[in-house]
N, C-alpha and C positions, 0 to 999 in steps of 0.2 A: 590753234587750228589743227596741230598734229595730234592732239590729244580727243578732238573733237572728232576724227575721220577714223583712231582709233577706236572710239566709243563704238562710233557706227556701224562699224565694221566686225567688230564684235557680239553686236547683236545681230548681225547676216548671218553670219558662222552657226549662231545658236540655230536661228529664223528655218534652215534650211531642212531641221532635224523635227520641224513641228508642220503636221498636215494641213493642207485647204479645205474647207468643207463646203459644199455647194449649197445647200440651205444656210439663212440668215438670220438674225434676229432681225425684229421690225418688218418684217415679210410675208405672206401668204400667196398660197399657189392655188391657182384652179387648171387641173387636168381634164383634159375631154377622150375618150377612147370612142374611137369612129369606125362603123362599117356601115355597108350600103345600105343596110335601114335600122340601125339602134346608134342611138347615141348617146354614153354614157359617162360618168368620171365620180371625181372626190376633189374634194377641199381640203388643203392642206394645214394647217394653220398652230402654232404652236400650244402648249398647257397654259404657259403665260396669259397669252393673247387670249385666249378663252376664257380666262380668269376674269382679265380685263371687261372683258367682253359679259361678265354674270355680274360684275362691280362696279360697271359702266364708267370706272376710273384709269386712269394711262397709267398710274401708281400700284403695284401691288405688293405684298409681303410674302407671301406665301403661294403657290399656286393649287389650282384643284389636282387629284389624284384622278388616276385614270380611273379608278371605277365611281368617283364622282363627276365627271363627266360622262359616264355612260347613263346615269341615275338622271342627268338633267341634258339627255339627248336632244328630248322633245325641245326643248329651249333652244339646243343649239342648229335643230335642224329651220324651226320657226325661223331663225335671225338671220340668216344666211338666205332662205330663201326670199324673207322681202329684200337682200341686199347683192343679189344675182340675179337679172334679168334678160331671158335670152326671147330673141326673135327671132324668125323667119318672114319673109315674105310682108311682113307691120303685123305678122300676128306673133301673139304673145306666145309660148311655149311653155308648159307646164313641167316644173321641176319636182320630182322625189326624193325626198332622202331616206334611205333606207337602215343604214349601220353606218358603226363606228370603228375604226382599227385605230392602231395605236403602231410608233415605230422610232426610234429610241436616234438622235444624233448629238454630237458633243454641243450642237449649239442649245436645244432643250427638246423635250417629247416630242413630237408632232402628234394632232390628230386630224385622220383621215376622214371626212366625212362622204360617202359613198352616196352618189343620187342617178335618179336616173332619166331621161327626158324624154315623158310619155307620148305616146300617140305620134311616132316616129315611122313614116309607111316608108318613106325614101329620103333618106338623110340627106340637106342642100349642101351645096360645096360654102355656102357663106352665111354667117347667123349674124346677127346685130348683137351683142354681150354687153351688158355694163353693169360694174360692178364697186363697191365700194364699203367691202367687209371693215370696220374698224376706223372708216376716215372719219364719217358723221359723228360718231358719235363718242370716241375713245382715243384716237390718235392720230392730227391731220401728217403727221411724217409716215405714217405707214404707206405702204406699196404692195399693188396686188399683184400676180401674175400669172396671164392665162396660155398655158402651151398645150400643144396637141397629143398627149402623151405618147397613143398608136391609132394607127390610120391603116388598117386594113387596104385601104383602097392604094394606096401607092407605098408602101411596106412598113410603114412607121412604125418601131416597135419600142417599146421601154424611152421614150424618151425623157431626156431628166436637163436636156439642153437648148436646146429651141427652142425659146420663150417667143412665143407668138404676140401677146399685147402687156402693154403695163397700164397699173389703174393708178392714178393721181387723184386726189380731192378735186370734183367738178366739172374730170374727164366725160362726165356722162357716157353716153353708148358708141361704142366702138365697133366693126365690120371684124367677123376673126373667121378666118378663110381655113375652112376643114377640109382641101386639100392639099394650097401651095400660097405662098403669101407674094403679091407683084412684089418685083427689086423696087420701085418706086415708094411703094408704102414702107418697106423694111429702111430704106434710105433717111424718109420722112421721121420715120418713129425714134431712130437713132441720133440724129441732126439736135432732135426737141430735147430728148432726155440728157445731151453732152450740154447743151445749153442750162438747162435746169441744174442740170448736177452740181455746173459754176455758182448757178447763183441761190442754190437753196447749200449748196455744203460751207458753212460761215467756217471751216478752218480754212478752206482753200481761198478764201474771202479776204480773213484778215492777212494770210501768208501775204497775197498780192498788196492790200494795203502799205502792211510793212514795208514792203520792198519799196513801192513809191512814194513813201514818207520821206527819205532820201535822195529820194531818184530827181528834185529839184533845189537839191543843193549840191555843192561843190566842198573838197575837204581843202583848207587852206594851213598851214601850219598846226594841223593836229586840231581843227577846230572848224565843227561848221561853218559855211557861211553862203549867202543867196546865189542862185545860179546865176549868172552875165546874162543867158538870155535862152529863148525857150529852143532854140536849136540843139543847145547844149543838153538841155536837161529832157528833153523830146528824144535825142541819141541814145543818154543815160536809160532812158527808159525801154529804149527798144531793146539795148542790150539785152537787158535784164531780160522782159519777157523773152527773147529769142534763146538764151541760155535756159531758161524755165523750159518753153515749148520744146525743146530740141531734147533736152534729161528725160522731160515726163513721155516724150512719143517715143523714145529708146527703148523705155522700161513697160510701157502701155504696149505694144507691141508685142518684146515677149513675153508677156503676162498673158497674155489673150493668146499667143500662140503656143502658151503652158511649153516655152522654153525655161522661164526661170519662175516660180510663183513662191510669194511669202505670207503667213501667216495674218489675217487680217491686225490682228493687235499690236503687232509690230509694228506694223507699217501706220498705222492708226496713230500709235505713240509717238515714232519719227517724223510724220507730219506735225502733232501739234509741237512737239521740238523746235520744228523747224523754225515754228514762227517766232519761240523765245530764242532762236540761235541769231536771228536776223533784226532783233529789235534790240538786243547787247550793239551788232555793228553800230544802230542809230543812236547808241548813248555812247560809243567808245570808237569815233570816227578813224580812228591807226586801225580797228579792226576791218571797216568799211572796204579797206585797199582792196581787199578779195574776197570781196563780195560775189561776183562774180562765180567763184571755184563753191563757195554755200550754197547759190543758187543752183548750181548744176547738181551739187550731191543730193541737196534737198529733193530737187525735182526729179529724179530717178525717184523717190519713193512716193512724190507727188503720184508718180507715172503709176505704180501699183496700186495706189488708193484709189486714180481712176479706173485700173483694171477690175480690181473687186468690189467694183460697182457697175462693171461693163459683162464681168462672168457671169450672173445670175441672169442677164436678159440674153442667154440663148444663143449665140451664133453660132448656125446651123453648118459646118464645115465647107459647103460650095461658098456660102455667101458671108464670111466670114471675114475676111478683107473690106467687102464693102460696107458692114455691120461696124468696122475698125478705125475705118476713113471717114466715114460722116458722125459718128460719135465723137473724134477727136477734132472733126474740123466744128461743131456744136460745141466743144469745150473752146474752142481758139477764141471763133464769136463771141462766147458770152466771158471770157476774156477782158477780148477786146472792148465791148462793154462796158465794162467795169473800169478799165481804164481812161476810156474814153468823158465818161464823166466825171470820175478824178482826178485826173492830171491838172486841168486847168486848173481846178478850183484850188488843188497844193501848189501850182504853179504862182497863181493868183496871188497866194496869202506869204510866199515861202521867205518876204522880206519884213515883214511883223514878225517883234519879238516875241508874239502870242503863238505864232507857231514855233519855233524853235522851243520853245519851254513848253506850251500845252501840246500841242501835236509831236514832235519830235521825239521829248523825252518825258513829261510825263505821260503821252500817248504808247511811246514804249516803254516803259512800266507797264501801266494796263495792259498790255498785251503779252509782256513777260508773263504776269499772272494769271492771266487768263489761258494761257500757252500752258502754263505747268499745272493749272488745275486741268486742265485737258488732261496729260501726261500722267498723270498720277489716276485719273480717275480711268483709265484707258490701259492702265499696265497693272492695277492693283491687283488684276486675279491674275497676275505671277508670284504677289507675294502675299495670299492672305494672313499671315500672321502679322504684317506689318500695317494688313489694310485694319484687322481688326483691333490693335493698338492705337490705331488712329482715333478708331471710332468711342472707343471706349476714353480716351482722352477729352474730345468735343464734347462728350455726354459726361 
């Protein structure tokens, strides 16, 4: 255990010395720049994604060069625009794109695609949008996101943080308010996506699993064995989540309030850890005792992996608390969730030798390895020479 809190603690020290970057991979952006009668923007979208996007594959090897994608503009302005559609009033709204820029971050290129939305006499406070660059047809994990860049009318300038909406596969059309967005819609939008977050990100998934693979048994002389009864093992489990929620809202906090922020691969790599650090307790029950004290460290990093997944959608500094609170109570829910319909079922089965040997311990196995191929595949561009000996060994 001391050797484990050492590890951890030793890649914070490092963590602290490497930058956050506010673009992501798997991402794109749509900006709108707003005055009282033109309404304009760009699509953000990476060389990657673009690539993807001419190869209609989620897989690629190489990406286009920027003055190959200036050469196959016309293509990229065509595909974007059957895949942006803005209203007004149920009438449709005609989009331009005009150029291309280009603009350099450690995550990969981005290109700018510059459009502009014709036949504008007095720009509405609210447009119907939806949009769905790359989910149809190339990667249903991607995410779009539409913010107001500047807003002339109430000072908005350069903005690169208030995300106004996000697109999911089959969100269809959306209300995106080029003014001010009600607290009630911001509340709503937050609630969904802490909920989603739980149940689409499988490392946060199996982390919880893990935990309640045990969480209906009892350690008796160094050696599993079935709970007495579901009070017990109902306790066991509230622990656990209550030491979980309590690390990850410490750390989701100041992450979002960019009092402490870490490196996404870090934290990336420390979660999938996490899950191999927790599925050793369920094959090595002496190690279980403090379990408790793993949970909590764990979930401090749980707590950042929700933050840098909460920093790209935008909270706008007045509403930023409330952006905070319904995000983390949408993770609690879909939690809760989660739990709700496994506990019984491990509850159910926890006196079968079929669980203690397939769920218990060979179930922790697969999860060790599934945990460290995470970990590996998640840290390897710290050590490319090591990643490329890998590679050149499997081949």
């Amino acid at each position: 255990m001391t050797a484990l809190f050492l590890w951890v603690g030793g890649l914070i020290l490092v963590a602290f010395a490497t930058p956050v970057h506010a673009h992501k991979f798997n991402e794109s952006y749509v900006y709108f720049d707003v005055t009282d009668d033109t309404l304009s923007g760009r699509i953000e979208a990476t060389l990657t994604d673009l690539t993807r996007i001419q190869l209609g594959a989620p897989e690629v090897s190489t990406s286009l060069t920027e003055d190959e994608v200036r050469q196959s503009q016309e293509f990229f302005f065509e595909y974007f625009e059957n895949r942006m559609k803005l209203l007004s009033d149920g009438q449709a709204l005609q989009v331009e794109f005009d150029d291309i820029s280009f603009f350099d971050s450690s995550v990969d290129t981005f290109a700018q695609l510059h459009f502009t939305v014709l036949d504008i006499e007095q720009t509405p406070t609210t447009i119907e949008m939806a949009y769905d660059g790359l989910f149809s047809d190339v990667d249903p994990t991607h995410r779009g996101y539409a913010l107001i860049g500047s807003n002339t009318r109430n000072g908005m300038d350069e903005n690169e943080a208030y995300i106004s909406l996000i697109f999911a596969p089959g969100d269809g059309s959306k209300a995106l308010y080029l003014n001010d967005e009600p607290v009630g819609d911001i509340a709503r939008t937050f609630f969904v996506h802490g909920v989603w977050h739980i149940w689409l990100g499988f490392d946060h998934v199996l982390f919880l699993v893990t935990l309640l693979l045990g969480a209906v048994m009892r350690i008796e002389n160094r050696h599993w064995v079935p709970s007495e009864n579901i009070r017990e093992s109902l306790l066991e489990t509230v622990k656990i989540v209550t030491v979980f929620t309590i690390a990850h809202t410490i750390t989701l906090c100041l992450a979002t309030f960019e009092v402490i922020t870490l490196p996404v691969t870090l934290v990336e790599a420390v979660i999938a850890f996490s899950i191999a650090a927790v599925a050793v307790g369920n094959l090595v029950p002496r190690f279980h005792a403090s379990s408790w004290k793993v949970v909590f460290l764990f979930g401090i990093f749980h707590g950042f992996g929700f933050a840098n997944v909460l920093e790209p959608l935008g909270l706008d500094p007045t509403r930023k608390a409330l952006g905070l609170a319904t995000f983390n109570i949408g993770v609690e829910v879909g939690q809760l969730a989660i739990v709700v319909v496994l506990f019984p079922i491990f509850f159910a089965l926890r006196r079968l030798t079929a669980y203690r040997v397939v769920f218990l311990q060979f179930g922790s196995v697969a999860l060790i390895a599934i945990a460290m191929f995470w970990f590996y595949e998640r840290t390897i561009g710290w050590f490319p020479q090591f990643g490329d000996a890998v590679v050149m060994v499997t081949q």
